[in-house]
N, C-alpha and C positions, 0 to 999 in steps of 0.2 A: 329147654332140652336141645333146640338144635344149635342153638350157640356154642352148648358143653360137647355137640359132636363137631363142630369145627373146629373148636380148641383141639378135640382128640386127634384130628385131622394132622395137627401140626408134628405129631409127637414121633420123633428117629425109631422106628425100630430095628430089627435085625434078625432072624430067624435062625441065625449058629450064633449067638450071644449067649452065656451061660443066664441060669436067674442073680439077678442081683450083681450082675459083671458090669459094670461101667462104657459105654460106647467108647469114651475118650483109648481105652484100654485094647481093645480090639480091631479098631479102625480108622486110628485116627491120623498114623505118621505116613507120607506116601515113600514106596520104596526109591532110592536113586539110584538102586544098583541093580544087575541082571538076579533076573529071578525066573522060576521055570512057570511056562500058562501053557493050558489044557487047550485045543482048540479043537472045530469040529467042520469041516468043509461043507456040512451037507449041504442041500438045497434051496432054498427059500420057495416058500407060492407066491407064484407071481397074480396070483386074484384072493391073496390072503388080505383081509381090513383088520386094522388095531381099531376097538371099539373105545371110544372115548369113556373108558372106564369109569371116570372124576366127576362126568357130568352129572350135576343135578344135586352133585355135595359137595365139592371141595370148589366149582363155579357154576355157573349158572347155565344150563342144558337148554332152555329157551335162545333162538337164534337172535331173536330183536334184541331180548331183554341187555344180551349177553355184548354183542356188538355194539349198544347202548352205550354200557360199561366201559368199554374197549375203547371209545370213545371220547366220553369223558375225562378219563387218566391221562389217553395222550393228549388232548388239548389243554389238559391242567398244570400237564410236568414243562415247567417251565427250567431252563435249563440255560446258564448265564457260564458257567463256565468252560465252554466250549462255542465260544461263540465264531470264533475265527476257523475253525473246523471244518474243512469238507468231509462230507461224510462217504466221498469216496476212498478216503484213507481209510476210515474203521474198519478193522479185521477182526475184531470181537468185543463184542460184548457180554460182561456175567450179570446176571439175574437173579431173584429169588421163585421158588417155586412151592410156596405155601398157597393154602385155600386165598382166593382172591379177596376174601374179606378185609384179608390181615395184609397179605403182598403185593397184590395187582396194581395198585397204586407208585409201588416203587418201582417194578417191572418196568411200567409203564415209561420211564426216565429212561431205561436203556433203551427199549425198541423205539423211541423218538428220537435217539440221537440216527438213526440208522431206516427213518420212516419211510424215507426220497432214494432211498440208495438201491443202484441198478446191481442185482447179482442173479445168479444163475442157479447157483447152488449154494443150499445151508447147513452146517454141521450143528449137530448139539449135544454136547460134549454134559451127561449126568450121573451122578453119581449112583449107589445100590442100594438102598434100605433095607432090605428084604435078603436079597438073598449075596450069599458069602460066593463074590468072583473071584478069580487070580490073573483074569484077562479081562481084555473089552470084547463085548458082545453088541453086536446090530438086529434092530428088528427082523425080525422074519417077515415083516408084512410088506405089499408093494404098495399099500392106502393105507393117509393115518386119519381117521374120523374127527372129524371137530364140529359141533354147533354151527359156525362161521360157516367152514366148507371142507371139503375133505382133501387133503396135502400126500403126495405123488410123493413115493421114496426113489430115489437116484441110486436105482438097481446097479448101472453100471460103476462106478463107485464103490458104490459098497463093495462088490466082485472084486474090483479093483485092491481092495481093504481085505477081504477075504485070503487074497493071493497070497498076503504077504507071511501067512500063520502065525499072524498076532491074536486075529479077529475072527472070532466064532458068531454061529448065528442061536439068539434067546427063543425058547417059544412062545408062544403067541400070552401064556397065560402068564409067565414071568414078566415079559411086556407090559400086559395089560394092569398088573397088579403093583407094578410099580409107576409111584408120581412126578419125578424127579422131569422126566421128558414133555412127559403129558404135559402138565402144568405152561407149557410154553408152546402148546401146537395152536391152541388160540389167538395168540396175540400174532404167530408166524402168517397164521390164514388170512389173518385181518392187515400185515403190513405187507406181506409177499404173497400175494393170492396165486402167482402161478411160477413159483419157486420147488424146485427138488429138494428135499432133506435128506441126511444121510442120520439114523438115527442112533449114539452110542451108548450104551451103556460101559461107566468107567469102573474095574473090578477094584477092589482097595489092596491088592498088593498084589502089584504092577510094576515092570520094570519102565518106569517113567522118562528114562530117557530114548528107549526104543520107540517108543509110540510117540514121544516127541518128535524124533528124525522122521517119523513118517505122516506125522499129519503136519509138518513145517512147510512143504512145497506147496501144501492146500489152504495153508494160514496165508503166505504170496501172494494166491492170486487175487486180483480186485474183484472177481467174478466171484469170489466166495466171500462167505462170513461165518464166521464162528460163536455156537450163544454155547457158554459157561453157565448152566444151573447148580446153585448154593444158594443157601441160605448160611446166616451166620451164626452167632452163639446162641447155643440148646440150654437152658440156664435154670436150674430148677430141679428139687428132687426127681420128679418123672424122667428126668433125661439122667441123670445120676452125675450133674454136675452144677457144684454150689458154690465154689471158690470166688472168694470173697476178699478182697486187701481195705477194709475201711477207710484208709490214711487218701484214699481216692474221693471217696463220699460215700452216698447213696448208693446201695447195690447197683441200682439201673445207670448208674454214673460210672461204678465201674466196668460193667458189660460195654460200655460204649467204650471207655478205655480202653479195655481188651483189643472191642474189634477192631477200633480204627489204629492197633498199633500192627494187629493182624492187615490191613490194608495197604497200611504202608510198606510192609512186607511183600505181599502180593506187587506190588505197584514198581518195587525193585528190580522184577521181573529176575530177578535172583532165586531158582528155585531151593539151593541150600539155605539160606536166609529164610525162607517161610517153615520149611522144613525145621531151621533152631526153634525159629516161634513159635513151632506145636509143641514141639518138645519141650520147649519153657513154661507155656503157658497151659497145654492140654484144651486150649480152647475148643471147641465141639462144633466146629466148621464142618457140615457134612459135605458140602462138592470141594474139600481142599486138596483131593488126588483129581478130579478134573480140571480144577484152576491150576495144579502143579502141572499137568500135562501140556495148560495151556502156555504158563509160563515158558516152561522144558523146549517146546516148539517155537516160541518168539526168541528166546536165545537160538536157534538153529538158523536164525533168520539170517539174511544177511542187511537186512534195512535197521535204520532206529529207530525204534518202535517204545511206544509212553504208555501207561497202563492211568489211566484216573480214575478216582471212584467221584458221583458226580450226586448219590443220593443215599440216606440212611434212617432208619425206624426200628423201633424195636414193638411187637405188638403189642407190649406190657408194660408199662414202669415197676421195677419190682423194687419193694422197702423193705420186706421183710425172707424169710427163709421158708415160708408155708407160697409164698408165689413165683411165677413161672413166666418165661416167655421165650420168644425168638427175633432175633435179630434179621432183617434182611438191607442187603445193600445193591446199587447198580452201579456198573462199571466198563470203562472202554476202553479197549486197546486201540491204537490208531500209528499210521505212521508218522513221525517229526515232520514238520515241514520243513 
């Protein structure tokens, strides 16, 4: 039984989703063009905490057990194709942020490439499950809880992001009810124990080239980093997507297909090119308007900048149309040398 509620764990949902409407249908293409967002100046509490919501189901709520784990992954992700790499170029990495059962292992490949790296301040750019944005929204909270330890939000920043009336602030329970951010405050506490986060939430239709121009001066500097939460293909009736080309193989042959032609895409750093690829494929990438954002912003750059994907898993191998899974992958953006 609690295996069958981590599986549940993994599952997209949506709260303005019709029944029986397809995610790919509602949320899936990021906008590239100006579009109109709702925003709201008020306040934040500066002695508000986000309560680690996740703890104790989707990872492990014990501090040892959990640091244990934390542990394990990054000494195991062995990682050959960035070997010439200072890890004071990376300016981002994308993750996955499923129950750690299933992802924490791949995670684990990103936050090592970036385990030694001096920065000041963290952005972490996720997507919305739950609830229908048209803008990005920042925690309300100045503490984000974690097992590990508990991570300082970069008040001034945020304010900063607030200024611009792009950026509204979420309530605590919108926050807390979504996993997308969560899922990577662990791994932050345990590689940057005394780093500021700026925490986003990315709405799904967004005008992607604004929020580009303005978190590109913060992608720049070496004293930040940027973590990209997604996960990748949703594959299975329960997510309401089945597509299937045999002449590839094995279902679970083609999901990998799929994604890594979706990666290649992503890695273009071409955000109209990713953008054909959902439209082509309807692939069911849920952080694909935060990695487009991410994208939108390294084109703002003025450096040359490489996007590599450096790990990949799918929770499931699926043969047949009664099975399910989720892809997740890690990836890093870095300067050229």
């Amino acid at each position: 039984e609690k295996e069958k509620e981590k599986e549940k764990s993994l599952e997209v949902t949506n709260s303005k989703r019709k029944k029986n409407e397809p995610i790919m249908n509602t949320l899936l293409i990021p906008t590239l063009t100006s579009t109109s967002t709702s925003t709201s100046t008020s306040t934040p509490s500066e002695n508000a905490i986000r309560r680690a919501a996740k703890a104790g189901t989707w990872y492990e709520a014990n501090q040892s057990v959990l640091n244990s784990q934390l542990e394990r992954w990054l000494h195991n992700a062995q990682i050959t194709d960035l070997e010439n790499l200072s890890n004071h170029n990376i300016r981002a990495i994308i993750a996955p942020h499923a129950g750690y059962t299933y992802s924490g292992s791949v995670a684990a490949y990103a936050y090592k490439t970036v385990l030694t790296k001096q920065i000041s301040r963290l952005f972490i750019l996720g997507p919305s499950h739950h609830e229908y944005l048209e803008n990005c929204v920042i925690s309300r909270a100045s503490i984000l809880e974690t097992p590990i330890s508990n991570i300082e939000v970069d008040l001034e920043t945020v304010q900063s992001l607030i200024s611009t009336g792009k950026f509204s602030y979420m309530s605590l329970s919108v926050d807390e009810n979504e996993h997308s951010i969560e899922m990577h405050l662990p791994y932050i506490a345990k590689c940057f124990p005394r780093v500021k986060v700026i925490p986003i939430m990315v709405g799904s239709r967004i005008d992607v080239a604004s929020y580009g121009n303005i978190l590109a001066p913060y992608l720049v500097n070496p004293e930040n980093l940027f973590v990209v939460s997604s996960d990748f293909c949703h594959w299975g009736r329960r997510f309401s997507f089945t597509n299937y080309d045999s002449s590839i193989g094995a279902i679970h042959k083609y999901i990998e297909y799929l994604d890594h032609k979706g990666m290649q895409a992503i890695s273009s750093l071409q955000p109209k090119k990713f953008s054909e690829y959902l439209q082509e494929t309807r692939n069911t990438i849920c952080g694909r308007v935060p990695i487009t954002v991410l994208m939108q912003a390294a084109k703002e750059c003025q450096q040359k900048l490489e996007l590599k994907f450096i790990k990949y898993k799918q929770s499931n191998a699926c043969t047949t149309t009664q099975d399910s899974s989720v892809s997740y992958a890690s990836g890093v953006l870095y300067i050229q040398n």
